[in-house]
N, C-alpha and C positions, 0 to 999 in steps of 0.2 A: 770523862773516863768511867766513873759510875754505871751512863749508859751503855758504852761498850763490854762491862764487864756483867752487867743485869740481861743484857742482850745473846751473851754467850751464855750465862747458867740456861737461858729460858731454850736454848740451840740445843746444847746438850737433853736437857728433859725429855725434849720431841724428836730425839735422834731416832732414825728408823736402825740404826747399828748400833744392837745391845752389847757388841765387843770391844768396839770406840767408840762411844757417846761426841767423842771429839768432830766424827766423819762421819757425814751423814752418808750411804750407800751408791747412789748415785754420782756423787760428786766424788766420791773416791775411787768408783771403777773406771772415771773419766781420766784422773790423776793420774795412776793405775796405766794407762792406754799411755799416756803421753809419757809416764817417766818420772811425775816432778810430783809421787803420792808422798816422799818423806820429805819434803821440801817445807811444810810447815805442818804446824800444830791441830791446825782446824781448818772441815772441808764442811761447809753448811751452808755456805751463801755464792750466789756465781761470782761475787768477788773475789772469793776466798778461789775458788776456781780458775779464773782470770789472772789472778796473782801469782798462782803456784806456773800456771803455761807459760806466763813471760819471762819465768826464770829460765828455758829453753828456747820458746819460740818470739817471736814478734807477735803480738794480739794487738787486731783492726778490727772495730766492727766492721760489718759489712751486710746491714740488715737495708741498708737503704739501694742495694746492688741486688736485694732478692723482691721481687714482683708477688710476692705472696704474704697470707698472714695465716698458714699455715706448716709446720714442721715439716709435712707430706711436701707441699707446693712448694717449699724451700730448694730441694734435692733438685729440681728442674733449672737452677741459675748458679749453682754449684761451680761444675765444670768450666764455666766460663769465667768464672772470678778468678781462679787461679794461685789457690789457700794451699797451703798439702793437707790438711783437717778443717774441719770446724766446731766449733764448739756452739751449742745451740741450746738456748733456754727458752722451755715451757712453763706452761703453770706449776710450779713445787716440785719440779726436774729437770734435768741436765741430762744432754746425751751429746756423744760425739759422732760426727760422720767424716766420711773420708775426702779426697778433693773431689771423684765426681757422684758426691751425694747418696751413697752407701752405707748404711751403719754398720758405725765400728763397735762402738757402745751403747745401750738401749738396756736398762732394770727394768722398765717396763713399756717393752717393745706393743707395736700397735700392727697391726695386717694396714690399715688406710690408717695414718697419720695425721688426725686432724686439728692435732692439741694448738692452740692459740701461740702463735710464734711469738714470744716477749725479746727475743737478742738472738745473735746471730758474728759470732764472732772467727775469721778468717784466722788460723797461725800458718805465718810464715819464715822461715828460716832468718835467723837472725846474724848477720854479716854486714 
């Protein structure tokens, strides 16, 4: 418990959001997109991300369904998965794209995308 709470002051310190130390910026315009930014306390980890979208949608990876290991190359296997979103983590950010591979969300949009694709997670309507 210790480290979950040493884990969090150290989140807050390096927050790029001097308004919420609690959200970091990226991970809360993503919340923000989806619906589910007052669903909890803290937006600083893709977990924390991951967590607040299953409270609306179904979250599936589906990184093993995209032929690439780039965010850019990503967008190309999109439409055929068949998500209404994605949520997609890079190095030290978070963006959302749409089902066929359009960004919804991007703090620090790219012209060629070639940030190293760490996850790749499908939300689908949960029923």
């Amino acid at each position: 418990m210790r480290h979950i709470k040493t884990m969090r002051q150290q989140q807050r310190e390096t927050s790029n959001n001097a308004e919420d130390p609690n959200k970091n910026i990226c991970a809360l315009k993503v919340a923000q997109a989806l619906g589910v930014d007052h669903t909890q306390r803290y937006f600083h980890t893709i977990e924390d991300v991951k967590r607040a979208a299953g409270r609306r949608f179904s979250v599936r990876s589906v990184k093993s369904y995209v032929k690439s290991n780039t965010a850019g190359g990503a967008r190309k296997a999109m439409p055929s998965i068949g998500a209404v979103a994605f949520i997609v983590w890079v190095p030290g950010h978070v963006l959302l794209m749409s089902a066929d591979g359009k960004t919804i969300v991007d703090t620090a949009p790219r012209k060629a995308d070639r940030r190293k694709l760490l996850g790749v997670w499908g939300l689908y309507p949960k029923g």
